[in-house]
TIROVEX-414861 format. One record per residue (C-alpha): residue number from 1; residue in three letters; x, y, z. Coordinates in Angstrom, 1 decimal. Each point is the difference from the previous one (the first is absolute). Layout:
! TIROVEX-414861
<NUM,"ALA",<X,Y,Z>>
...
END
This chain:
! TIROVEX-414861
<1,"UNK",<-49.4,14.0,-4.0>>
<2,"UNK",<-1.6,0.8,-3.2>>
<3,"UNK",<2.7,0.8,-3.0>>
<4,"UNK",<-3.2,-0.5,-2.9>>
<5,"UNK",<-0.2,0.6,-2.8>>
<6,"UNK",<4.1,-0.8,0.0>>
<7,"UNK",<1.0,-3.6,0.2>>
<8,"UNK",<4.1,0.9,-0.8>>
<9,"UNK",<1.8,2.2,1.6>>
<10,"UNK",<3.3,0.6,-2.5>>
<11,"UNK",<3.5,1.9,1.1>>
<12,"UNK",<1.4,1.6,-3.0>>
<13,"UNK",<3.7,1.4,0.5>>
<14,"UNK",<2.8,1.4,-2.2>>
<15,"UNK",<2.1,-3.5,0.2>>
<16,"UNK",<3.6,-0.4,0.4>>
<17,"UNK",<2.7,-2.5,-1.4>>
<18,"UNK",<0.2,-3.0,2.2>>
<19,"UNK",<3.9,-0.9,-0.7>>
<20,"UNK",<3.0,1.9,-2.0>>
<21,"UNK",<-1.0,-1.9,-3.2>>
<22,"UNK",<-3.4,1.8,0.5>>
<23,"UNK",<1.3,3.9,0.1>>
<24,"UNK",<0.1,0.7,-3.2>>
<25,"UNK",<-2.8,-1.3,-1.4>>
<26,"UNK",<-1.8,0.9,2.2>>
<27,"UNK",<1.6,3.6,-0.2>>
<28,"UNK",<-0.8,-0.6,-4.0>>
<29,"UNK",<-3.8,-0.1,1.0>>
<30,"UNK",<-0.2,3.1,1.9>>
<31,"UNK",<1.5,2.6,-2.3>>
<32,"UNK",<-1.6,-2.2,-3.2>>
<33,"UNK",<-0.3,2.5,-2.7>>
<34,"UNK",<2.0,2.8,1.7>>
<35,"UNK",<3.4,-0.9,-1.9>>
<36,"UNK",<1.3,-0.1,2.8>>
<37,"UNK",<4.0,-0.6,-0.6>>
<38,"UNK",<0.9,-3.6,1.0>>
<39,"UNK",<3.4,1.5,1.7>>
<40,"UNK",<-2.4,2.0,1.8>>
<41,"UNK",<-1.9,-3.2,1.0>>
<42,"UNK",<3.4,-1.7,1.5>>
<43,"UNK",<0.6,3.0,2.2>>
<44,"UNK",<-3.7,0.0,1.2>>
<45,"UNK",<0.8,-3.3,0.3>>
<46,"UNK",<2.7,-0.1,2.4>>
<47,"UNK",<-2.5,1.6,2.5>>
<48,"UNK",<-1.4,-3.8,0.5>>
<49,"UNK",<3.7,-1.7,0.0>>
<50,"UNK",<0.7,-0.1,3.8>>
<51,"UNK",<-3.3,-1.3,0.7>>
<52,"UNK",<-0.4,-3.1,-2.5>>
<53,"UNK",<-3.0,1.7,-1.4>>
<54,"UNK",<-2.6,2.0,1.3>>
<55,"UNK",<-1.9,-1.2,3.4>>
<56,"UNK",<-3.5,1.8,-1.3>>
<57,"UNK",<-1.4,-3.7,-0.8>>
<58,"UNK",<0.9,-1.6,3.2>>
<59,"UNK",<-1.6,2.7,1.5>>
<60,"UNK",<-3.3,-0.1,-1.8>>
<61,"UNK",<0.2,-3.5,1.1>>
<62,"UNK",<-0.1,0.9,3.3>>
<63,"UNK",<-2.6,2.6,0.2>>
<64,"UNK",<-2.1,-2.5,-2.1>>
<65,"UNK",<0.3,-2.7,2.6>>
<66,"UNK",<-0.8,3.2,3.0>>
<67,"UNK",<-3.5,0.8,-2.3>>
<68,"UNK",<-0.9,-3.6,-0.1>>
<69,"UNK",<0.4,-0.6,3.8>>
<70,"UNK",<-1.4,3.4,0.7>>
<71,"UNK",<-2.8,-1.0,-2.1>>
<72,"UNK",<-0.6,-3.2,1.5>>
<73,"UNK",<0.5,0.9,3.5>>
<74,"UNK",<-2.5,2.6,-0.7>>
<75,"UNK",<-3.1,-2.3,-1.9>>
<76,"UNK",<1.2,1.4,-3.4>>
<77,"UNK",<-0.4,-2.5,-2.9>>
<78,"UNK",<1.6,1.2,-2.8>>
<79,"UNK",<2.7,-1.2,-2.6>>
<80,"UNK",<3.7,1.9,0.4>>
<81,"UNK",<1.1,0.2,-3.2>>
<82,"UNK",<3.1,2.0,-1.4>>
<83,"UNK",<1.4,1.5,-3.2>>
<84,"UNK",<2.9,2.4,-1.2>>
<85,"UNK",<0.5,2.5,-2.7>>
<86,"UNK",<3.1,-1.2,-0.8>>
<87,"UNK",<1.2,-3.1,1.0>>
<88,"UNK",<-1.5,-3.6,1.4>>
<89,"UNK",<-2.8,-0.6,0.6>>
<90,"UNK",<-0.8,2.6,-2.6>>
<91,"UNK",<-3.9,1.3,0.1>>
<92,"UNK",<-0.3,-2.2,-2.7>>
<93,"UNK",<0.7,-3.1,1.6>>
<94,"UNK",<-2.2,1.4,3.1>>
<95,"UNK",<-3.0,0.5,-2.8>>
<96,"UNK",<0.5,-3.4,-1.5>>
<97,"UNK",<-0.5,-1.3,3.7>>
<98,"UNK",<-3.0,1.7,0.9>>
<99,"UNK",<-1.7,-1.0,-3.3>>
<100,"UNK",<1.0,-3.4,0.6>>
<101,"UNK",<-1.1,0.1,3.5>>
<102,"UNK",<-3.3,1.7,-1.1>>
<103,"UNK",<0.0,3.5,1.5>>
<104,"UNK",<-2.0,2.5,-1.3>>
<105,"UNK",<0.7,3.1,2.5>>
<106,"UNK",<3.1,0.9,1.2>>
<107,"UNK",<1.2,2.8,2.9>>
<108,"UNK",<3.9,1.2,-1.0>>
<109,"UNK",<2.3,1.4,2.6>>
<110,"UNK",<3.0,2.1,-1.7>>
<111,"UNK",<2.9,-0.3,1.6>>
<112,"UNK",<0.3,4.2,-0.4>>
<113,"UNK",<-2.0,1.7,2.8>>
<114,"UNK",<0.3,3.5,-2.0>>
<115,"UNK",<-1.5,1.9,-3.0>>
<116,"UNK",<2.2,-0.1,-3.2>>
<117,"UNK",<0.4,-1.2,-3.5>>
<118,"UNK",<2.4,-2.3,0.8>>
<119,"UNK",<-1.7,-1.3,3.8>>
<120,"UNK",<-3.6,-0.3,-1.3>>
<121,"UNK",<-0.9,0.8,-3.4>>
<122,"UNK",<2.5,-2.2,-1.9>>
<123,"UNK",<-0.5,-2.9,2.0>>
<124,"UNK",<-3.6,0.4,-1.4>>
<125,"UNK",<0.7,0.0,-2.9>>
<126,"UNK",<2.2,-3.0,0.3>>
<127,"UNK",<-3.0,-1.7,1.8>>
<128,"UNK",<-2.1,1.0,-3.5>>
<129,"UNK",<2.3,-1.2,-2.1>>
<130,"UNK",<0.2,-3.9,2.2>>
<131,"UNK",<-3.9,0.4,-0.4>>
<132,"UNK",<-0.3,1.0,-3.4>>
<133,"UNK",<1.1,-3.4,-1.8>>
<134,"UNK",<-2.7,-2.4,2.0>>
<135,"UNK",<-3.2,1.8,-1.5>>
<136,"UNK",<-3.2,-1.2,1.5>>
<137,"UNK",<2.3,-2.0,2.3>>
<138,"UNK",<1.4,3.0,2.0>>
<139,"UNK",<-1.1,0.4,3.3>>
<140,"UNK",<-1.2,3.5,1.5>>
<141,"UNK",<3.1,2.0,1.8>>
<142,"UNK",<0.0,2.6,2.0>>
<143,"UNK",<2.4,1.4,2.7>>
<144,"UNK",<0.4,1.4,3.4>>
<145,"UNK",<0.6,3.5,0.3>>
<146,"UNK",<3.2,1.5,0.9>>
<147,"UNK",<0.7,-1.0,3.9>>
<148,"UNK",<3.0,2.9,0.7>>
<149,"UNK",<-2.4,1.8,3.0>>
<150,"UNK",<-1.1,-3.6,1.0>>
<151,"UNK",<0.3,0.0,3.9>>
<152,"UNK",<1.6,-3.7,-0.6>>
<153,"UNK",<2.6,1.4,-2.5>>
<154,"UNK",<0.8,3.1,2.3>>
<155,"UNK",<-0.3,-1.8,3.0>>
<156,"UNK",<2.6,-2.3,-0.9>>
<157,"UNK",<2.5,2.3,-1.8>>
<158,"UNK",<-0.3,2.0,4.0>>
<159,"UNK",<1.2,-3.1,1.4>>
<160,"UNK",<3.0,-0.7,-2.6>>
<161,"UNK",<0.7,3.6,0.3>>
<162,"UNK",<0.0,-0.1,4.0>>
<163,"UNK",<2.3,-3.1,-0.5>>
<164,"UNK",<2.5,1.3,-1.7>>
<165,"UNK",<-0.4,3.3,1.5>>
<166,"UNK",<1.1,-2.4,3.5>>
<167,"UNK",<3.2,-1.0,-1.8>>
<168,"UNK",<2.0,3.5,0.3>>
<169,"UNK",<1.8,0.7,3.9>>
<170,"UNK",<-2.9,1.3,2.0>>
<171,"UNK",<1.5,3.4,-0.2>>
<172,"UNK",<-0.2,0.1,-3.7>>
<173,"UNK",<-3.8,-0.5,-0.3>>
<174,"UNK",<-2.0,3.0,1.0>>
<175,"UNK",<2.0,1.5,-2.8>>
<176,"UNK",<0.2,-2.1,-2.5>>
<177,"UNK",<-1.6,1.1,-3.4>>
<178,"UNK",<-2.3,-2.6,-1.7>>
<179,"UNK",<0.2,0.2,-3.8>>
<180,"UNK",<-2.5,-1.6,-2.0>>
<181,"UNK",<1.0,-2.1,-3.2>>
<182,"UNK",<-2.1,-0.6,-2.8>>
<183,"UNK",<1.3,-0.9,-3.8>>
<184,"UNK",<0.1,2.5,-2.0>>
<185,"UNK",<-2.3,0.6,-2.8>>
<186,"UNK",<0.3,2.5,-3.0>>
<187,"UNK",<-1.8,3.5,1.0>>
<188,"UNK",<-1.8,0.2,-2.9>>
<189,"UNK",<-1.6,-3.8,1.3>>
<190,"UNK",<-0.5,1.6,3.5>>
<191,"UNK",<-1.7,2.8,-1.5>>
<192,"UNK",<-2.7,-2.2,-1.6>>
<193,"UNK",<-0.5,-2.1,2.8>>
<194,"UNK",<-3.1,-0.5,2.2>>
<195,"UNK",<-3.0,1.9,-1.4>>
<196,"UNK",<0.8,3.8,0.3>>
<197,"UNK",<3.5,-0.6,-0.6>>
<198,"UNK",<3.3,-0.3,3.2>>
<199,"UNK",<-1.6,-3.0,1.4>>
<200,"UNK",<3.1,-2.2,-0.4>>
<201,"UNK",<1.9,2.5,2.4>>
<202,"UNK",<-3.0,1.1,2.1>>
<203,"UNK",<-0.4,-3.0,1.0>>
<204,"UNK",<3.4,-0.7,1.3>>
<205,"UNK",<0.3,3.4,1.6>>
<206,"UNK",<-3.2,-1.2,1.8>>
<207,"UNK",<1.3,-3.3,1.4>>
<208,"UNK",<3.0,1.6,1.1>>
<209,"UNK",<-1.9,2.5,2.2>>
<210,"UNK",<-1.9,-2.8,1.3>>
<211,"UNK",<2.6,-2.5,0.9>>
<212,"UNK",<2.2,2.6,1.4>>
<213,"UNK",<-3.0,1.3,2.3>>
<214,"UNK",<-0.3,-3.5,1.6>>
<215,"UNK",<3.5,-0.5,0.4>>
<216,"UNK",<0.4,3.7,1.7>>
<217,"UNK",<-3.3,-1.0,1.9>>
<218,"UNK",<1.7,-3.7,1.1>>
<219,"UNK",<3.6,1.6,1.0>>
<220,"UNK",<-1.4,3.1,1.5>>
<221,"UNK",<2.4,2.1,-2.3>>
<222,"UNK",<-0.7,2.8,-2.9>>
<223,"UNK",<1.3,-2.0,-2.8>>
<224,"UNK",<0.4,1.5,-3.5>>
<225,"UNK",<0.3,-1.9,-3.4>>
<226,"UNK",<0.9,0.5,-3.9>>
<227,"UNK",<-1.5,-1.5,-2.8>>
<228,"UNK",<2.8,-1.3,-2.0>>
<229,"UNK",<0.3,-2.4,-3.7>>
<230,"UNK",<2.1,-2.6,-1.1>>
<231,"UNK",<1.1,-2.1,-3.1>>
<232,"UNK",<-0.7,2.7,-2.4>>
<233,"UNK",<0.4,-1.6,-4.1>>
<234,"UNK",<-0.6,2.0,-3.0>>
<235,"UNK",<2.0,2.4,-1.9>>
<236,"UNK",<1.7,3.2,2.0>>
<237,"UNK",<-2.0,2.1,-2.3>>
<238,"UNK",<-3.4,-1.0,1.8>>
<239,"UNK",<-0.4,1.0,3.0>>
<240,"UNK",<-1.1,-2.0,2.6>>
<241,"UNK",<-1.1,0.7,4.0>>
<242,"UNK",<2.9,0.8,2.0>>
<243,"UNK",<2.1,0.2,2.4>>
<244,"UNK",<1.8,-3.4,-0.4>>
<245,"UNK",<0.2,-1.8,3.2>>
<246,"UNK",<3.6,0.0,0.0>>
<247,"UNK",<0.2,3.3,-0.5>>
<248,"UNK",<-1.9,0.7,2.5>>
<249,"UNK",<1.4,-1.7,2.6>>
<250,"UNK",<3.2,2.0,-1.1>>
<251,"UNK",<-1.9,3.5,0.6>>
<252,"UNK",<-1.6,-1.2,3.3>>
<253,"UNK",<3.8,-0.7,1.4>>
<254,"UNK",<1.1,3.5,-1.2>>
<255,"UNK",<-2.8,1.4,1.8>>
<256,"UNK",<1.0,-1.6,3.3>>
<257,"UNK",<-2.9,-2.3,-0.1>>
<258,"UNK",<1.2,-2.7,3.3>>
<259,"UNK",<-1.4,-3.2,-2.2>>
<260,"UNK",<-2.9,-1.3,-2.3>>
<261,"UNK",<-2.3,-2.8,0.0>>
<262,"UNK",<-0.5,-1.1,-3.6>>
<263,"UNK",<-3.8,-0.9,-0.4>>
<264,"UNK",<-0.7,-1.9,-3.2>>
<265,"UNK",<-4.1,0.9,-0.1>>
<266,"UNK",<0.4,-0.1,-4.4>>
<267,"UNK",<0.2,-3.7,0.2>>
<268,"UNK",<-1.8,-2.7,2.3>>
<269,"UNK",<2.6,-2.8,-0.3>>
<270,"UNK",<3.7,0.2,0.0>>
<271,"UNK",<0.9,-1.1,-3.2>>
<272,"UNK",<2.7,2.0,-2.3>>
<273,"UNK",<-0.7,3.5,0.3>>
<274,"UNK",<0.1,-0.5,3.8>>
<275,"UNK",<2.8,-2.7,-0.2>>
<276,"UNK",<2.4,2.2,-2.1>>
<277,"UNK",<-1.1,3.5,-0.6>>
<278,"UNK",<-0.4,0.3,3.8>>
<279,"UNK",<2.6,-2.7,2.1>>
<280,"UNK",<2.6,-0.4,-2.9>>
<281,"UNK",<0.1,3.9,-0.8>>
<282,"UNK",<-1.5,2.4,2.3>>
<283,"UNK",<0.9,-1.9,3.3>>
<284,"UNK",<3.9,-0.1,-1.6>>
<285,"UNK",<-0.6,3.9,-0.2>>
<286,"UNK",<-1.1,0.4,3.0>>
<287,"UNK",<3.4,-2.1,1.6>>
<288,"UNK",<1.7,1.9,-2.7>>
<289,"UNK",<-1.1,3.6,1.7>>
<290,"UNK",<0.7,-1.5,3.7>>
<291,"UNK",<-4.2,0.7,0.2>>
<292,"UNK",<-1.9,-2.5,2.5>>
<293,"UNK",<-2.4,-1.4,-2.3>>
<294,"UNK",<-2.6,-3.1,0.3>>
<295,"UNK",<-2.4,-0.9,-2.3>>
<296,"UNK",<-3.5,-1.6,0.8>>
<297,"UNK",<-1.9,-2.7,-0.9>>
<298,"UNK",<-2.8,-0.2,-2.7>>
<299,"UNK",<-3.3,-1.2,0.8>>
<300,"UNK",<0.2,-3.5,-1.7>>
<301,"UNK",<-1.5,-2.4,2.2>>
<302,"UNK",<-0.7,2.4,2.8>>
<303,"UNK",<-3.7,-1.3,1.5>>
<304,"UNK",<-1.3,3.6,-0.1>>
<305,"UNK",<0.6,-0.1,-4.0>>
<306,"UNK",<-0.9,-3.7,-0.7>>
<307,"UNK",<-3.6,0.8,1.7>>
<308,"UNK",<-0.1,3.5,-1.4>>
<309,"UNK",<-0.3,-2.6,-3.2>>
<310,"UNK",<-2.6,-2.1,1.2>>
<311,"UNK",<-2.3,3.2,1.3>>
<312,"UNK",<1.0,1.5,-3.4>>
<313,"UNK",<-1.6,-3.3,-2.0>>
<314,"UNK",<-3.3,0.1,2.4>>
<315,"UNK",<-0.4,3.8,-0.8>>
<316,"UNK",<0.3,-0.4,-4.0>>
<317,"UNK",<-2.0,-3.1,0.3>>
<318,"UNK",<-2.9,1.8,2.0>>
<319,"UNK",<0.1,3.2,-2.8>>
<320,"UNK",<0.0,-2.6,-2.6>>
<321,"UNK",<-3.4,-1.2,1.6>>
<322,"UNK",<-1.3,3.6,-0.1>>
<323,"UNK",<0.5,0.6,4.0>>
<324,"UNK",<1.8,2.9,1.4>>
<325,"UNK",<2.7,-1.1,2.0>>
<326,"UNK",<2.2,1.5,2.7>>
<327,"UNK",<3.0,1.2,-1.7>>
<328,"UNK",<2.6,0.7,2.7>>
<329,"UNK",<3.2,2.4,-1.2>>
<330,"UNK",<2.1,2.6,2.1>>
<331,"UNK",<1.0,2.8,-0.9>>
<332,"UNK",<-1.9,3.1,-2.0>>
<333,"UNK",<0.0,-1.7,-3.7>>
<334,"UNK",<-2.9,-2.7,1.1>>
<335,"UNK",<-0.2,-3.2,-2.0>>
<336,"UNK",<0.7,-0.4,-3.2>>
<337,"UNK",<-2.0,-0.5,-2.9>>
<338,"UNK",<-1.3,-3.7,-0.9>>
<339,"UNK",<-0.2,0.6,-3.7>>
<340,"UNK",<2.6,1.9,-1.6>>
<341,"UNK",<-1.5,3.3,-2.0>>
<342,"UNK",<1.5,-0.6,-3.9>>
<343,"UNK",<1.8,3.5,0.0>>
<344,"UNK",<2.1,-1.6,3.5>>
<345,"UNK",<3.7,-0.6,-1.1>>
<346,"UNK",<0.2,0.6,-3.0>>
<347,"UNK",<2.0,-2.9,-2.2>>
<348,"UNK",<3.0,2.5,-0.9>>
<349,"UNK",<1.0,-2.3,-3.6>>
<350,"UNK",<-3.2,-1.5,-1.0>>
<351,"UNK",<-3.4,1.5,0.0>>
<352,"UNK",<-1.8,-3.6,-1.6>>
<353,"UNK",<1.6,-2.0,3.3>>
<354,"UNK",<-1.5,3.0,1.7>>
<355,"UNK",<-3.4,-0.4,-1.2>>
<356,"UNK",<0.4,-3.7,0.3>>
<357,"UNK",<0.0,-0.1,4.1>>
<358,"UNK",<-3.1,1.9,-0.2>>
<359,"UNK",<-0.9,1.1,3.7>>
<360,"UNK",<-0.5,-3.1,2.1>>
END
C-alpha cells in the first residue's frame, strides 16, 4: 500500500512519569512557567501514588507494537516512531532519531482525537519548537486530522460501551443512563476551538449521539446519555465545562436514575484521568450513593481503532500526493480538516507560539 511521500509515521502523546521518582518532574514540565505552587504539585501528585506512576507509556507501547503488526500484516512499510510532550522519549529525542535515520517526511498521529488548544494546537507547536533547532536538517511534518467521527474510533467505543453496559443485572440495563466523560477544558478554550468556535464540545456531544445509537440499535433498547467532564485544574475563578462527573452521578441518583455506564470517549487509553478521576473517584461515588455503576473500556488497542490508524495514514498519504481520497466519518460534522486554519485554537498565553505552528 502506498504511504508516499511519508517514509515515518511518528506518535506524539502528552507523556506520563514512568515510576514515583518521575511524578514530579515530570508534573514540573507540564505546568513550566505557570508558577504553579510545588505543594500544589505533591497533591496532584498523589493522583499517581497507588499506581507506581502513570501506565500512559506502557500503553503507547502497546498500541505502537498493534500499528506495526497492523501495518505489516497489511503491506505497509513504514517506520513507527514515537515522542511525548513531556516526558521520554521527548519529541526531541524522536527528531534526533529521524534525522539520524534520514527521514525527510513524517505523518503524526496525536494521541487527542478532538479540537482544542490543548489536544491539537499546542502539541503543534511543541512539534515546531523539536523542529526548529535542526535547520535545513528538519524533516517535513504534517498530521492526521482529528479521528473522533472515525467509524474505527466509534465503532470501538460501541463495543466497550456494550461491554460494560453487559456488566449491570440484566434488569438494570434498558435503563441505565450512559454518561459521557471527557476532561475538562476552560470555556473560554472551548470557545475558540475548531474553526467557527464550540468544536471541542461539539464534537463530544456528537460521538456521544453516535455511540449511544449503536448501542440502542445492538440491545434493542431507547438508551439515553450525558455528556459529562472530569479532572478540572485551574483557579475556581475560571470557569471551566461542567457538570463534574461526580457530581453528576450524585444528581442522576437523586433523580431515580436505576444505574450508569461510565463511557470514557475524552481519552483513547486508560491512563490517569481514566485510572483515577474515573475508578478511584467517581466509581467510589457511585458505591458511595448505593448507584449500580460500570465503567467501559477505552479504545486502546481495539482492532477497529488500530486500523482506523492505518486507513487514516493511507488517506493523508494519498492527499499528500494530490488525490482525493475516500474520507469515511459518521455522524453530521464530516471529516475534519487536514490543515489547521491559523485563527483554529487560539494559543490563549502566547500569540508568537501561535504564529509559530503556522497551519499545517
Amino acid at each position: 500500500m502506498d504511504t508516499s511521500p511519508y517514509d515515518a509515521f511518528l506518535l506524539v502523546s502528552f507523556g506520563g512519569p514512568e515510576g514515583p521518582d518521575d511524578v514530579i518532574p515530570f508534573l514540573e514540565n507540564v505546568t513550566k512557567g505557570r508558577g504553579i505552587p510545588r505543594e500544589r504539585l505533591q497533591e496532584v501528585g498523589e493522583h499517581y501514588a497507588g499506581f507506581g506512576g502513570s501506565p500512559i507509556n506502557a500503553q503507547n507501547r502497546a498500541l505502537i507494537a498493534a500499528v506495526e503488526a497492523d501495518f505489516t500484516d497489511n503491506g505497509i512499510v513504514l517506520p513507527v516512531y514515537w515522542g511525548n510532550r513531556n516526558w521520554a522519549p521527548t519529541l526531541a529525542d524522536a527528531f534526533d532519531r529521524l534525522v539520524s535515520d534520514g527521514r525527510t517526511r513524517v505523518l503524526a498521529l496525536m494521541t487527542s482525537a478532538y479540537s482544542s488548544y490543548s489536544g491539537c494546537r499546542q502539541y503543534r507547536e511543541n512539534l515546531a519548537e523539536a523542529v526548529a533547532p535542526l535547520g535545513d536538517r528538519a524533516p517535513q511534518v504534517d498530521r492526521i486530522r482529528h479521528y473522533f467521527n472515525h467509524p474505527g474510533f466509534v465503532e470501538a467505543m460501541v463495543a466497550r460501551t456494550l461491554a460494560a453496559l453487559g456488566e449491570l443485572p440484566e434488569e438494570l440495563r434498558a435503563g441505565a443512563k450512559l454518561v459521557f466523560v471527557t476532561h475538562s477544558i476552560p470555556t473560554a478554550m472551548n470557545a475558540g476551538s475548531g474553526p467557527g468556535g464550540g468544536a471541542y464540545e461539539a464534537q463530544h456531544r456528537e460521538v456521544s449521539r453516535l455511540v449511544t445509537a449503536g448501542a440502542s440499535a445492538a440491545t434493542g433498547s431507547q438508551l439515553t446519555y450525558d455528556l459529562v467532564y472530569c479532572s478540572r485544574s485551574g483557579p475556581p475563578s475560571q470557569p471551566w465545562l461542567e457538570p463534574d462527573v461526580s457530581d453528576h452521578l450524585v444528581a442522576l441518583h437523586e433523580a431515580g436514575v436505576p444505574a450508569a455506564v461510565l463511557v470514557p470517549i475524552g481519552f483513547v487509553s486508560d491512563h490517569i484521568e481514566v485510572r483515577y478521576d474515573l475508578d478511584t473517584e467517581a466509581l467510589a461515588t457511585a458505591r458511595r450513593l448505593g448507584l449500580p455503576c460500570t465503567r467501559a473500556g477505552t479504545v486502546g488497542t481495539d482492532r477497529r481503532f488500530v486500523a482506523a490508524i492505518r486507513e487514516l495514514v493511507l488517506e493523508r498519504a494519498a492527499v499528500a500526493r494530490g488525490e482525493q481520497p475516500v474520507r469515511r466519518s459518521l455522524g453530521a460534522l464530516g471529516p475534519s480538516h487536514d490543515s489547521c486554519p491559523s485563527a483554529c485554537c487560539p494559543n490563549p498565553r502566547d500569540a508568537a507560539r501561535h504564529a509559530l505552528c503556522g497551519a499545517a
